[in-house]
RORO-367947 format. One record per atom (N, C-alpha, C): residue number from 0; atom name; x, y, z. Coordinates in Angstrom, 3 decimals, padded with zeros to 6 digits. Each point is the difference from the previous one (the first is absolute). Layout:
<nodes>
num	atomo	u	v	w
NUM	CA	X	Y	Z
...
</nodes>
This chain:
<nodes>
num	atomo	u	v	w
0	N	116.710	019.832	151.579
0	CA	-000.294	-001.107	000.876
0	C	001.193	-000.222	000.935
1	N	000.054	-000.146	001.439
1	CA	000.825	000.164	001.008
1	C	000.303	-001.836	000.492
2	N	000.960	-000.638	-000.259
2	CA	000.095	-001.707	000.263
2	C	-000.636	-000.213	001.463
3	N	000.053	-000.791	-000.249
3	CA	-000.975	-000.790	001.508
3	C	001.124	-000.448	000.888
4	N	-000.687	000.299	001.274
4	CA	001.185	-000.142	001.278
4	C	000.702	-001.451	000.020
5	N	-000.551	-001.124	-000.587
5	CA	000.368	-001.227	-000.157
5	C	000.939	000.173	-000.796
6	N	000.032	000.791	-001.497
6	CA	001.087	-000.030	-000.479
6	C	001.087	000.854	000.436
7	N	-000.255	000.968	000.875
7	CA	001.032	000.784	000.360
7	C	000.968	-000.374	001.103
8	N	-001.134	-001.361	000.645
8	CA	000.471	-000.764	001.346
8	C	001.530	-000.940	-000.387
9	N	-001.042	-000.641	-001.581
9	CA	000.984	-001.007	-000.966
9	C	001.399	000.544	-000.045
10	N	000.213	001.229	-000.590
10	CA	000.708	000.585	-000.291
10	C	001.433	000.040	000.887
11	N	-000.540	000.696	001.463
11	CA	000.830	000.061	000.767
11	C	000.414	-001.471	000.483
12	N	-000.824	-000.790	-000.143
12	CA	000.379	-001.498	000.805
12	C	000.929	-000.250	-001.021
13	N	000.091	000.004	-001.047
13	CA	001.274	-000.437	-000.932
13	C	000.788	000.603	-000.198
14	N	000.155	001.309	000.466
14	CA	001.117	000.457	000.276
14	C	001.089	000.055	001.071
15	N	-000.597	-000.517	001.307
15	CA	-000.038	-000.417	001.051
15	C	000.340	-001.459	-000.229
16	N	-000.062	-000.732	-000.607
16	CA	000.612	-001.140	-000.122
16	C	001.113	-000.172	-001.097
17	N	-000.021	000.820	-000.897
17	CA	001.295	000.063	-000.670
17	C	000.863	000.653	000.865
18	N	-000.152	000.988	000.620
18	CA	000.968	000.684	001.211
18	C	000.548	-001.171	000.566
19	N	-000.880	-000.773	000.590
19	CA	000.232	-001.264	001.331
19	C	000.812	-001.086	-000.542
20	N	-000.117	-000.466	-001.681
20	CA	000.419	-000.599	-000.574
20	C	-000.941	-001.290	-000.010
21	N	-001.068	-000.031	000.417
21	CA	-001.189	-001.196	-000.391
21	C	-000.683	-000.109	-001.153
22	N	000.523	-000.090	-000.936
22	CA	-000.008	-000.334	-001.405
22	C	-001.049	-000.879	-000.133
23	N	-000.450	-001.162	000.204
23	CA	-001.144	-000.970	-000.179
23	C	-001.565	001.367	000.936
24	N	000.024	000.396	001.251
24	CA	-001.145	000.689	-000.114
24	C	-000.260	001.825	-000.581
25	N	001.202	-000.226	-001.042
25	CA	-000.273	001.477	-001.064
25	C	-000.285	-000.609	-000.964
26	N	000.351	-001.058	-000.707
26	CA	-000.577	-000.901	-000.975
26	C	-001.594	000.390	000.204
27	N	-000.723	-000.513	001.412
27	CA	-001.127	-000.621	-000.262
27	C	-000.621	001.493	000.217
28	N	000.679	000.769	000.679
28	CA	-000.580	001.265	000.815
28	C	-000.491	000.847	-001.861
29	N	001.306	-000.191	-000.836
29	CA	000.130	000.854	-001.597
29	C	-001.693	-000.969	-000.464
30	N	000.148	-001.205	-000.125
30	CA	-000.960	-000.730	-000.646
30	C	-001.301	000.398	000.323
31	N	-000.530	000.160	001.470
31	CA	-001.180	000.415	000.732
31	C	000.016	001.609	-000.587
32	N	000.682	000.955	-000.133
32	CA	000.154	001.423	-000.973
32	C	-000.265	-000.309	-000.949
33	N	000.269	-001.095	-001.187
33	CA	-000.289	000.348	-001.372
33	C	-001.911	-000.711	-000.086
34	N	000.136	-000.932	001.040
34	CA	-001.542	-000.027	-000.090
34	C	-000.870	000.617	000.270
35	N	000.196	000.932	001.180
35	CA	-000.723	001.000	000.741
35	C	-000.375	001.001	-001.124
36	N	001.322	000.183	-000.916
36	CA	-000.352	001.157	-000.992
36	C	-000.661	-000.563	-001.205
37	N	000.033	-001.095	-000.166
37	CA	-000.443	-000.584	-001.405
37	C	-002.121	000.134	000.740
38	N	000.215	-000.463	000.689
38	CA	-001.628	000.216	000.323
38	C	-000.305	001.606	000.473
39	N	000.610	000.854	-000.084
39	CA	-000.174	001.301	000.324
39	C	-000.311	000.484	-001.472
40	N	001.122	-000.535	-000.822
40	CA	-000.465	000.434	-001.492
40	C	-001.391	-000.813	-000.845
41	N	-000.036	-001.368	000.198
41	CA	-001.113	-000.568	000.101
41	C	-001.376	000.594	000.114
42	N	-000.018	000.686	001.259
42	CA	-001.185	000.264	000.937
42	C	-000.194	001.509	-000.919
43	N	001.361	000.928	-000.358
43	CA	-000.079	001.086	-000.752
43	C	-001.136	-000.316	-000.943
44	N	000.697	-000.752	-001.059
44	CA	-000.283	-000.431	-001.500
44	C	-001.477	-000.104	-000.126
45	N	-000.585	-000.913	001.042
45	CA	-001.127	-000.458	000.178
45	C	-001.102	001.097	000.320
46	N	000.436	001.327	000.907
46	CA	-000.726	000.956	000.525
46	C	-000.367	000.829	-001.239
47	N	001.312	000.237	-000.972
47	CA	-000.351	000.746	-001.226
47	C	-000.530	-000.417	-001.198
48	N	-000.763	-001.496	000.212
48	CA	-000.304	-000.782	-001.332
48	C	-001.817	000.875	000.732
49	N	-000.137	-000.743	000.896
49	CA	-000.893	000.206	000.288
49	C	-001.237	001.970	-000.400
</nodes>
């Protein structure tokens, strides 16, 4: 399974702000990543119950 461009977008934006030193939007940029993936695994879980 290949991550979704949103998370790959995530990715770079927080790295890009730890570079810049904007610490409060890598906070939220990391937070919006662990949700993006928690419903990626979610959406997994759910496809293989089925």
């Amino acid at each position: 399974m290949h991550p979704r461009p949103v998370a790959v977008r995530l990715h770079c934006e927080i790295a890009e702000c730890i570079r810049g030193g904007d610490r409060a939007r890598a906070e939220e940029a990391m937070r919006e990543l662990v949700a993006e993936a928690l419903e990626g695994t979610l959406s997994g879980l759910a496809a293989a119950a089925q």
